[in-house]
Kinemage of the C-alpha trace (Angstrom):
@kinemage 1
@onewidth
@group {chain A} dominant
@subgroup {mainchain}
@vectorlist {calphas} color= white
{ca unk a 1} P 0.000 0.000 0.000
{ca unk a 2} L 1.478 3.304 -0.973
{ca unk a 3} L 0.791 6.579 0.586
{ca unk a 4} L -0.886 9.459 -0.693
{ca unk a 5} L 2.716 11.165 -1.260
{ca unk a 6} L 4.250 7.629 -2.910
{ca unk a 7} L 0.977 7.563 -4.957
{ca unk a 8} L 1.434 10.909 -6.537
{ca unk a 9} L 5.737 10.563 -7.028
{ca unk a 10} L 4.697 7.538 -8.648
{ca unk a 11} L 1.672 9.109 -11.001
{ca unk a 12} L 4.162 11.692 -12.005
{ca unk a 13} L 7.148 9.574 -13.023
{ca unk a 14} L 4.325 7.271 -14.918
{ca unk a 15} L 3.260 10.679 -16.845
{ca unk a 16} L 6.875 11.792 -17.054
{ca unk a 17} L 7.356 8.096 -19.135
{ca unk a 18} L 4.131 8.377 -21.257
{ca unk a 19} L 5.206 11.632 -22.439
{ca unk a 20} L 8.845 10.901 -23.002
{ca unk a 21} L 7.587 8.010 -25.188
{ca unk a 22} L 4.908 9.835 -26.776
{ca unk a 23} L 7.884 12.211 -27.932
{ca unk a 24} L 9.928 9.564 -29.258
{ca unk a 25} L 8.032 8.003 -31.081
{ca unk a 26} L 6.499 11.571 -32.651
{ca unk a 27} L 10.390 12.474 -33.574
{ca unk a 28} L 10.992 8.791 -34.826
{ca unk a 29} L 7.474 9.900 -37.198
{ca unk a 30} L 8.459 12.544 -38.382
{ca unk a 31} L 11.970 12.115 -38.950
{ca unk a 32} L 10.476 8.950 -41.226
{ca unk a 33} L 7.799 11.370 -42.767
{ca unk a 34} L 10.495 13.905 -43.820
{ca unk a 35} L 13.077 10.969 -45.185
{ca unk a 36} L 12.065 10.979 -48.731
{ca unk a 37} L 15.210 11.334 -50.346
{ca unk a 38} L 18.919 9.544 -49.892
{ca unk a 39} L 19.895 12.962 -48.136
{ca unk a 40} L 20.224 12.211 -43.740
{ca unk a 41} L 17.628 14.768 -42.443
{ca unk a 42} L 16.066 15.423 -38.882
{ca unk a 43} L 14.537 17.744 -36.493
{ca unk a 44} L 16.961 20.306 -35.175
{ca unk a 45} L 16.442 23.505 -33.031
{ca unk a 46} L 18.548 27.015 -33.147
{ca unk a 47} L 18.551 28.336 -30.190
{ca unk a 48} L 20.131 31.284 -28.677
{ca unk a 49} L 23.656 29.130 -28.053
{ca unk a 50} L 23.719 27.701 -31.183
{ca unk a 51} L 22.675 24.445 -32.996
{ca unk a 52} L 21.454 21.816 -30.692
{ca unk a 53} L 23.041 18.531 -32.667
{ca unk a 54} L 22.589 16.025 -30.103
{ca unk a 55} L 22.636 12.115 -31.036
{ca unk a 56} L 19.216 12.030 -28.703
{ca unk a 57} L 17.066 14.770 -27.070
{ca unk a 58} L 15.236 14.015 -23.655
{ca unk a 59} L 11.591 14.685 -23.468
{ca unk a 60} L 13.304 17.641 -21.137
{ca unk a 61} L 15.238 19.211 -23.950
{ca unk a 62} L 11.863 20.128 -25.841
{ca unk a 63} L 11.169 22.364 -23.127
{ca unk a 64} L 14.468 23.904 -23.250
{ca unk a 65} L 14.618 24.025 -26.621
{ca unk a 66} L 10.990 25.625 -26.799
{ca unk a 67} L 11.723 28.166 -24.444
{ca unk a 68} L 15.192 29.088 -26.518
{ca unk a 69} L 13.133 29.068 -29.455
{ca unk a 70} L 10.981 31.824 -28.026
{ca unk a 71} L 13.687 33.938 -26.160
{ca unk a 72} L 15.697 33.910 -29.588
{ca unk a 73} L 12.626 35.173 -31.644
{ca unk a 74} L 12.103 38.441 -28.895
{ca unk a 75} L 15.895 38.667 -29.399
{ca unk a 76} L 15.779 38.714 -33.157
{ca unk a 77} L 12.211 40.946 -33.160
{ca unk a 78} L 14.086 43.444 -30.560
{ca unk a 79} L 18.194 43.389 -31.792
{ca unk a 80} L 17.859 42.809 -35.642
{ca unk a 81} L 14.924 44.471 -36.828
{ca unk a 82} L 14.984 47.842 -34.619
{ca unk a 83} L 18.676 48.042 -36.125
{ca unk a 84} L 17.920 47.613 -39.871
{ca unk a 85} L 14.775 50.152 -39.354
{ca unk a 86} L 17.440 52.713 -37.919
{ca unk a 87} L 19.925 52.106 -40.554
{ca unk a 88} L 17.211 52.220 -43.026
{ca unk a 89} L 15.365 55.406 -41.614
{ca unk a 90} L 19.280 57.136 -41.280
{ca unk a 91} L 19.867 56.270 -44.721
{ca unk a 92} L 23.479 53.922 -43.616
{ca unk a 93} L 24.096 51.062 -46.304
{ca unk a 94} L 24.268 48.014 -45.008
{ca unk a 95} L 24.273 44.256 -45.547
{ca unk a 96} L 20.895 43.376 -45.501
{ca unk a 97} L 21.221 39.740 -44.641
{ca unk a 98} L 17.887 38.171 -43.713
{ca unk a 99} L 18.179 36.760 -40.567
{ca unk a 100} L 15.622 33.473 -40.658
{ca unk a 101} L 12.199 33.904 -38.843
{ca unk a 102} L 11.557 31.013 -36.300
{ca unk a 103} L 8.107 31.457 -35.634
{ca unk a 104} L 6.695 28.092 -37.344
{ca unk a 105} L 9.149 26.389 -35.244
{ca unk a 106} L 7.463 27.471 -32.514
{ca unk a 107} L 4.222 27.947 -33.761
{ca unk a 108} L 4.882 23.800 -34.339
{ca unk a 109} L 5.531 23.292 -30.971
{ca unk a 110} L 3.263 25.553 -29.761
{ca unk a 111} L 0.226 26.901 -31.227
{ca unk a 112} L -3.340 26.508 -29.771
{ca unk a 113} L -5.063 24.204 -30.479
{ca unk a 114} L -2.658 21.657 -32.476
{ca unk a 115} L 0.700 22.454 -31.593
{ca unk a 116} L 2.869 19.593 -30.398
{ca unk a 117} L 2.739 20.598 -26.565
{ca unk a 118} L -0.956 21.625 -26.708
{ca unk a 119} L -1.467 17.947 -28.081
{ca unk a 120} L 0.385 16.611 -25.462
{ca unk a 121} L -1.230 18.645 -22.357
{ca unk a 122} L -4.789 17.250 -23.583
């Protein structure tokens, strides 16, 4: 017989294992999904320290990785495009280098309703 606090460690850990196999086998999906040619592709994440290229990803390091997807995109919003409207609006010629928009990422991830974590929190 387990107490009320063993009861709930234990519901936790059995969620934390559902989802971390729900995950899985969603990256396994759609790494399949997106393998139509003899090219290696996969899912990869930019994030504000630079290209996550791990050989696996935790259920944890979606979180992380969502979270650096979204502090990168108010970085890139605030830093990159408030300088090339002052450049542009001083008239300075510059290198105007698109700098890529992440927002599907995390729209992906986390858009109501069918983003990958709103799926997973229903």
């Amino acid at each position: 017989q387990n107490t009320p606090e063993e009861a709930s460690t234990l519901r936790h850990a059995l969620a934390k294992a559902t989802f971390s196999r729900l995950f899985d086998w969603l990256v396994q999906r759609a790494n399949k999904a997106f393998d139509k040619s003899d090219q290696s592709q996969f899912i990869g994440i930019l994030d504000i320290f630079g290209f996550e290229d791990m050989a696996t990803n935790g259920f944890e390091q979606v979180f992380i990785n969502t979270t650096n997807e979204q502090l990168q995109k108010v970085f890139n919003d605030l830093v990159f495009e408030a300088e090339a409207e002052e450049y542009t609006r001083e008239g300075i010629d510059w290198d105007k280098t698109c700098f890529p928009d992440n927002t599907p990422c995390i729209e992906l991830l986390t858009k109501r309703p069918i983003g990958i974590l709103r799926l997973l929190d229903s």
